[in-house]
C-alpha positions in Angstrom: 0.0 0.0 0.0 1.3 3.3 -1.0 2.6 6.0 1.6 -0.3 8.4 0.6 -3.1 5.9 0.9 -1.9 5.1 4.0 -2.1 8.5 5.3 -5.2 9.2 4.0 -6.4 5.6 5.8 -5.2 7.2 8.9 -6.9 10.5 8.9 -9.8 9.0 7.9 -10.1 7.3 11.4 -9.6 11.1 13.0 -13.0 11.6 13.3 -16.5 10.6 11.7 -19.1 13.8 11.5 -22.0 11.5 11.5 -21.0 9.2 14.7 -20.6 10.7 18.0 -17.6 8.3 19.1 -14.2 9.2 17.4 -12.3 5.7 16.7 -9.2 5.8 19.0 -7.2 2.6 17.8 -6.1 2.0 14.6 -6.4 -1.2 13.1 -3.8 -1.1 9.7 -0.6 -2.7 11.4 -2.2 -5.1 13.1 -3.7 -6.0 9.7 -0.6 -6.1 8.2 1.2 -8.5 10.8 -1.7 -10.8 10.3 -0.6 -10.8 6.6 3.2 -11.5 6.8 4.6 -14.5 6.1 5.0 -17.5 8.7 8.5 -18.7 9.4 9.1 -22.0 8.0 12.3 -23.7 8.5 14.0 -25.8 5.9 15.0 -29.0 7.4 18.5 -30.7 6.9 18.8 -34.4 5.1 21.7 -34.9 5.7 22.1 -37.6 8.8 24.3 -36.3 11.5 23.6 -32.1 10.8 22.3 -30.8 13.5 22.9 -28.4 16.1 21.8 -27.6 19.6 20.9 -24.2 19.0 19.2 -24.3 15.9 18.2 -27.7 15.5 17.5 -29.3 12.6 17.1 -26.0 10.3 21.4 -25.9 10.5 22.8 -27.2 7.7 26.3 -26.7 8.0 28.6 -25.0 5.5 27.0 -25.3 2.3 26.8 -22.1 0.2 24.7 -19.4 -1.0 23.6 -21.0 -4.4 22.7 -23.8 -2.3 20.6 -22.2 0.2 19.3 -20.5 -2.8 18.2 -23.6 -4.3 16.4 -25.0 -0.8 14.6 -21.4 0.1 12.1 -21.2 -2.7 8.7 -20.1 -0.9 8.5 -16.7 1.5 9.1 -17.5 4.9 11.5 -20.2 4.4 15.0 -20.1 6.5 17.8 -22.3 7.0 20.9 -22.1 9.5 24.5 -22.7 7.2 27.9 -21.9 8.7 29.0 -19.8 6.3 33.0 -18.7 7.2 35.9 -21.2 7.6 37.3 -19.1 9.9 38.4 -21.1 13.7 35.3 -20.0 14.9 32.3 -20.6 12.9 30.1 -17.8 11.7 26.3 -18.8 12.2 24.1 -16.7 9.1 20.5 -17.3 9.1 19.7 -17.3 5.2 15.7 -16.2 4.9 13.4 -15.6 2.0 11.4 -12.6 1.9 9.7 -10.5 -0.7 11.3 -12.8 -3.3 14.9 -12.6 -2.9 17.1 -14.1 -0.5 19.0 -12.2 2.3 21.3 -13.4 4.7 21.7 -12.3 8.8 24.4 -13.1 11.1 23.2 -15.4 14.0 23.9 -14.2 18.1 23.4 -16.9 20.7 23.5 -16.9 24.5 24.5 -19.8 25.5 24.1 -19.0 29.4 20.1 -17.4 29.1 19.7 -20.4 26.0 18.0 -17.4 23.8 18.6 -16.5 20.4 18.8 -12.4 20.8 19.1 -9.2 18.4 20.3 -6.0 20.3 18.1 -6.0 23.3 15.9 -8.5 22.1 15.4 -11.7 22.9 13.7 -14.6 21.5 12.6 -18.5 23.2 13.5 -20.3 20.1 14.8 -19.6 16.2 11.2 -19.9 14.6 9.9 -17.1 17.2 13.4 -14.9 15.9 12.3 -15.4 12.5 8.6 -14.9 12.6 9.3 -11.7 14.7 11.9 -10.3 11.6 9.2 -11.3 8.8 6.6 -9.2 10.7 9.5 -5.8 11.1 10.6 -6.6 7.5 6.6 -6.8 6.2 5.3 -4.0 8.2 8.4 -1.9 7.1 8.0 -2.7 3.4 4.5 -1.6 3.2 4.2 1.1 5.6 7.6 2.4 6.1 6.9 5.7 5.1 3.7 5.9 7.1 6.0 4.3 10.3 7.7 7.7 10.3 4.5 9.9 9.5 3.1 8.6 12.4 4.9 9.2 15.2 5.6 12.4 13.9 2.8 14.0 13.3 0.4 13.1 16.1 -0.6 15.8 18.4 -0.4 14.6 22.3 -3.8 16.5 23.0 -5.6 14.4 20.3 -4.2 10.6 21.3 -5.6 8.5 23.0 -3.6 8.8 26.2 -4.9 12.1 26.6 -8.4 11.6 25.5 -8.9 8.5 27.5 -6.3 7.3 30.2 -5.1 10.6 31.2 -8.8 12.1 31.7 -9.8 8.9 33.7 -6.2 9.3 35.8 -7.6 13.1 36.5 -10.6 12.5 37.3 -9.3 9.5 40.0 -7.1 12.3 41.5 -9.8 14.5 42.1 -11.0 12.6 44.8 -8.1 13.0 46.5 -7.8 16.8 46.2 -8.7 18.0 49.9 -6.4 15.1 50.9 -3.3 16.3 49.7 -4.0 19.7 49.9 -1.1 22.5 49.4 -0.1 25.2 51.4 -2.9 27.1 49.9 -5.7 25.1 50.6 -5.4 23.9 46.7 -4.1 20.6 45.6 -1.0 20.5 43.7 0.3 18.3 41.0 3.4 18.0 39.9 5.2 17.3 36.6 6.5 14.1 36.3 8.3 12.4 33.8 7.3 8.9 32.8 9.7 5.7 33.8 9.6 4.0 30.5 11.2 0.5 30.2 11.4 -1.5 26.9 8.6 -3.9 27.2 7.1 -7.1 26.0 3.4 -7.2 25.4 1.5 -10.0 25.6 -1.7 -10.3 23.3 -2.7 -7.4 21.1 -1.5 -4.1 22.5 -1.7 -0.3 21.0 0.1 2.7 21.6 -1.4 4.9 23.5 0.3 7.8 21.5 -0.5 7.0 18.1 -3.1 4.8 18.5 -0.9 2.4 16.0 -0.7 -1.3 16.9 2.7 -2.3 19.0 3.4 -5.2 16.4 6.0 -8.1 17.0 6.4 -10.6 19.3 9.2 -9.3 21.4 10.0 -5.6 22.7 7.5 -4.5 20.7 7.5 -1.5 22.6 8.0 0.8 25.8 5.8 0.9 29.3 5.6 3.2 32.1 6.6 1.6 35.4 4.8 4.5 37.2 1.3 4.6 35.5 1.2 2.1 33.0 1.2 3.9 29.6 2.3 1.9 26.6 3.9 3.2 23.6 6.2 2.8 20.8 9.9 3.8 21.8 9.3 6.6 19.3 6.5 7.9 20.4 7.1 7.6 24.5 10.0 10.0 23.6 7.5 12.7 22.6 5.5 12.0 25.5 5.1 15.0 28.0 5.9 14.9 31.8 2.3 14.0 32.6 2.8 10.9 34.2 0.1 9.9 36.8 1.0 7.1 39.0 -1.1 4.5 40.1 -2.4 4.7 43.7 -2.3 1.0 43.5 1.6 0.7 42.6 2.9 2.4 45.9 3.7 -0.4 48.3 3.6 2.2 51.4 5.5 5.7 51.4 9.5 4.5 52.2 11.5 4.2 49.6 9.3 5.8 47.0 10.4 8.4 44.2 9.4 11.4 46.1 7.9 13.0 42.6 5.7 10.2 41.9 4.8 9.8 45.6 3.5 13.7 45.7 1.7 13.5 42.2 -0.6 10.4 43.2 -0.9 12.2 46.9 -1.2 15.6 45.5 1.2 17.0 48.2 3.4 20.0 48.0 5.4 17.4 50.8 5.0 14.6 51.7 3.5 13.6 54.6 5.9 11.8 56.6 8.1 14.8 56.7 4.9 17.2 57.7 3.7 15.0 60.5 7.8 14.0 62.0 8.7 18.0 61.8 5.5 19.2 63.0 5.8 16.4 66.1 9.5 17.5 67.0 8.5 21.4 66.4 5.8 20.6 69.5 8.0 18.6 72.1 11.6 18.1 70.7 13.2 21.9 69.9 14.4 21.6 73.2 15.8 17.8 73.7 19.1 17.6 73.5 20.9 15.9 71.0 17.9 16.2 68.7 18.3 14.4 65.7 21.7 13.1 66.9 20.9 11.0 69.4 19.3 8.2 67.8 16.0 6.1 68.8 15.5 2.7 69.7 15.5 0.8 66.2 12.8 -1.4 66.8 10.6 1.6 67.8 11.8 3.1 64.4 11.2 0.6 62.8 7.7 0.3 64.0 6.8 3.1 63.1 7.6 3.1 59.8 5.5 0.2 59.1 2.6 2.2 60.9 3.6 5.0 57.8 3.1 2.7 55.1 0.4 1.0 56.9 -2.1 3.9 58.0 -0.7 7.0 56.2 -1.4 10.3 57.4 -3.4 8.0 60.3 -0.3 7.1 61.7 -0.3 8.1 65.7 3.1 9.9 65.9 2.2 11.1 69.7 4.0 10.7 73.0 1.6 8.4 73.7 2.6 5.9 71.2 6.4 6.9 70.9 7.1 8.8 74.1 10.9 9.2 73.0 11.3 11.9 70.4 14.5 10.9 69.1 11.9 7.8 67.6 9.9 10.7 65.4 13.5 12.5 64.4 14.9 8.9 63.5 11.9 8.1 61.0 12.3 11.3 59.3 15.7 10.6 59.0 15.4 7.2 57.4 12.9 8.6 54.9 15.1 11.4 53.5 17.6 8.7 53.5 15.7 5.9 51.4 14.5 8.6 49.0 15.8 6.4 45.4 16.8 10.5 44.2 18.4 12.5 47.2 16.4 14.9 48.4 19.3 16.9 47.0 19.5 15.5 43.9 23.0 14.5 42.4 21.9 16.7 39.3 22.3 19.9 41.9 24.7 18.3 43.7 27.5 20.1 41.8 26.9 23.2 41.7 25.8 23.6 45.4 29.4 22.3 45.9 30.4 24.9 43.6 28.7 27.3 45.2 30.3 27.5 48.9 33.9 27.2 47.3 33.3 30.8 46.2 35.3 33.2 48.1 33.0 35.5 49.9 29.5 35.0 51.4 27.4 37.3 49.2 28.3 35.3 46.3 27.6 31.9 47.8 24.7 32.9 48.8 23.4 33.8 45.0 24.7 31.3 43.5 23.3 28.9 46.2 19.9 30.0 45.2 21.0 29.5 41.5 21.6 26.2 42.4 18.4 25.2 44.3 16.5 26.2 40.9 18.1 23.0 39.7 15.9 20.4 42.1 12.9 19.2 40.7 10.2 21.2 42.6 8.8 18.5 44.8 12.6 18.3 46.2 12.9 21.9 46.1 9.6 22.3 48.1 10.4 19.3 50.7 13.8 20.9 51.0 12.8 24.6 51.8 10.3 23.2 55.1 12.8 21.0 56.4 15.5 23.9 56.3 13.1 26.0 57.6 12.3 23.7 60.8 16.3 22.9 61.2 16.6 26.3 61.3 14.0 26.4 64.4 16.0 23.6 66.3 19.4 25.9 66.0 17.1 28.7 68.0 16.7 26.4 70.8 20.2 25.4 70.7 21.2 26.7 74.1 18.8 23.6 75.1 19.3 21.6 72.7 23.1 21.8 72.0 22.6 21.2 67.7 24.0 24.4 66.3 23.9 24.8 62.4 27.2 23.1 61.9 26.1 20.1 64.3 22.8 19.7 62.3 24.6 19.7 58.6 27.3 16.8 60.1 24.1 14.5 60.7 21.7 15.7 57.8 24.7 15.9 54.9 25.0 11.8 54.6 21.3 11.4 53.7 20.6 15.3 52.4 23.9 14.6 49.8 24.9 11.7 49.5 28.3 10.5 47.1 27.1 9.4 43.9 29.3 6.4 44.2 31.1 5.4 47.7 32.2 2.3 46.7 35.7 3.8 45.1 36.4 5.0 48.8 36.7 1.4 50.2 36.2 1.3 53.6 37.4 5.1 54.4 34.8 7.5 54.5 34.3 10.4 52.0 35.0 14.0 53.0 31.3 15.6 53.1 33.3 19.0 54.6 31.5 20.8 51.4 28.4 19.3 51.8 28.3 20.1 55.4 29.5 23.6 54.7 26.7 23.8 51.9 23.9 22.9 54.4 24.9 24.7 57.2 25.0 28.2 54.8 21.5 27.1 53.8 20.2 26.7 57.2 22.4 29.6 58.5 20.6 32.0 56.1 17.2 30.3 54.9 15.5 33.4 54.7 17.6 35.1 52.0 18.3 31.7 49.7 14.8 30.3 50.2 12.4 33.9 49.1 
């Protein structure tokens, strides 16, 4: 089918004047998979030729004429060895469109799975069949392949008309949950977490609207919401990801952007109900967030976090010892999978207090912070803002600024990579330095 009738199919399917439902899917790829040609493997006669990877197709080293000669009909492959080199050079020879082509052959021999870049396939026949589809689909529609993607406008596909208006209207009935600081909710931009998927059954992307076709990586998935797409088209997805309430397994350890977007938070919880508990009875304990709590009381309650949620009792009457409430907000910030200050700031904040007077670190401080994604940048800001509070105390409290940076730089800013100091520790001097200037002047950096 020519380029122009296939984009003339496609706009077709926009939208139909006389029907009130718009066709979202597009059937023509899926059409044409259904009409490639079937893999069919060319057994060997001769007694003895076989191999354990390619079984009886493999025919040894015979040459091109004669795999010429056996491949008559499309869809017909055989295995032959086809270099005398000391290692042997396995080249699938295939028939397709009516002319023979050959492909060199990749085998893991650990996994047992034939494989083509990041592909990988249970046996030869499911290789094959998967190339005759790409090689079909790209004979008769390549043109179209690249029109596609291309062209499609985000408000007008289907991710937007259908998933991402039910995903809104979900969170909606969380807004007065998660409300921000101004009584609104808040929803952040998020970036989807696409991973090269395989589909099972017939799947479309929700981009295009085009069929995912092949039997192997056909394609890309969100880990955080689910949306499928073709790796061409999830890269001109927006950040619009909305996670699924149902894919986060408790609070700890959670992306704190997708944790806030499903929550609609400016912060997230944990933090707002640990700082507000040590604002009301810990600004004067000393050693706050030093001395450490009993583990096991820790522990507990962060299971009560991920268990009850903003329900979670956090009171003296449950955990009488302070130092239990400043040691689960500790472990948060420090099983955050992205720092809270993320290693993309990381840098220049370093940068920053290395400059040689204090005006100047200061600006370029607040140049820095502009970096963080702004559910980081937001969390960030209240718990400097409540550190700050615990160094007023500090006459009671003993944690000056400096004391409060040496226990908040490990989990604040973390070293990209420890492992190349062995068992030594890094030098965090910087970091500490960095956090103690932010904390030391809040009210400047932060306005």
């Amino acid at each position: 089918m020519e380029a122009n009738a296939w984009k003339d199919g496609v706009e077709s399917h926009a939208a139909e004047p006389s029907s009130p439902v718009c066709p979202v899917w597009k059937p023509d790829l899926y059409k044409l998979q259904q009409e490639a040609p079937k893999p069919h493997a060319i057994s060997c006669q001769t007694q003895g030729e076989s191999h354990a990877a390619y079984g009886a197709a493999f025919h040894g080293a015979i040459s091109q004429a004669e795999a010429r000669r056996l491949l008559q009909e499309e869809g017909d492959y055989l295995v032959r060895i086809s270099s005398s080199r000391l290692e042997p050079l396995y080249t699938l020879s295939l028939r397709f469109n009516s002319k023979l082509s050959h492909y060199k052959l990749f085998y893991d021999e650990s996994e047992r799975k034939h494989y083509v870049g990041y592909q990988r396939f249970d046996s030869l026949d499911d290789l094959v069949a998967h190339g005759l589809v790409t090689l079909y689909i790209e004979l008769h529609a390549g043109a179209y392949i690249t029109y596609m993607c291309d062209t499609v406008i985000y408000e007008k596909s289907p991710a937007y008309l259908t998933l991402n208006r039910l995903k809104k209207r979900a969170a909606q009935l969380l807004d007065g949950v998660g409300d921000g600081e101004e009584g609104g909710p808040v929803d952040y931009d998020k970036p989807h977490a696409f991973r090269v998927h395989t589909f099972k059954g017939l799947n479309w992307c929700e981009f295009c609207g085009n069929f995912l076709w092949g039997f192997t990586a056909q394609g890309v998935k969100c880990d955080d919401c689910g949306l499928s797409a073709h790796a061409k088209c999830g890269a001109r997805v927006p950040a619009d990801c909305c996670p699924r309430l149902k894919q986060m397994r408790g609070v700890f350890g959670v992306d704190l952007t997708s944790l806030l977007k499903v929550q609609r938070r400016v912060r997230p919880f944990v933090v707002d109900k640990c700082v507000r508990e040590v604002d009301a009875r810990g600004l004067s304990t000393e050693g706050i967030y030093r001395v450490s709590g009993f583990q096991e009381e820790i522990d507990s309650l962060r299971v009560a976090f991920n268990r009850d949620g903003e329900n979670a009792d956090v009171s003296a009457a449950v955990y009488e010892n302070i130092s239990v409430i400043a040691g689960a907000l500790k472990l948060y910030l420090r099983l955050l999978p992205i720092p809270l200050i993320t290693y993309d700031a990381h840098p220049s904040i370093i940068k920053a207090v290395q400059l040689p007077n204090l005006r100047e670190q200061k600006k370029s401080l607040k140049e820095a912070l502009a970096l963080l994604l702004p559910a980081h940048y937001n969390t960030l800001k209240y718990l400097i803002f409540h550190l700050a509070r615990v160094v007023e105390h500090q006459k009671e409290n003993k944690m000056s600024s400096q004391s409060l940076s040496t226990v908040f730089a490990p989990t604040l800013m973390p070293m990209p990579d420890l492992t190349k100091y062995g068992s030594s520790l890094p030098d965090l001097s910087n970091e500490i330095a960095a956090l103690q200037l932010l904390i030391d002047h809040c009210y400047e950096i932060f306005s």
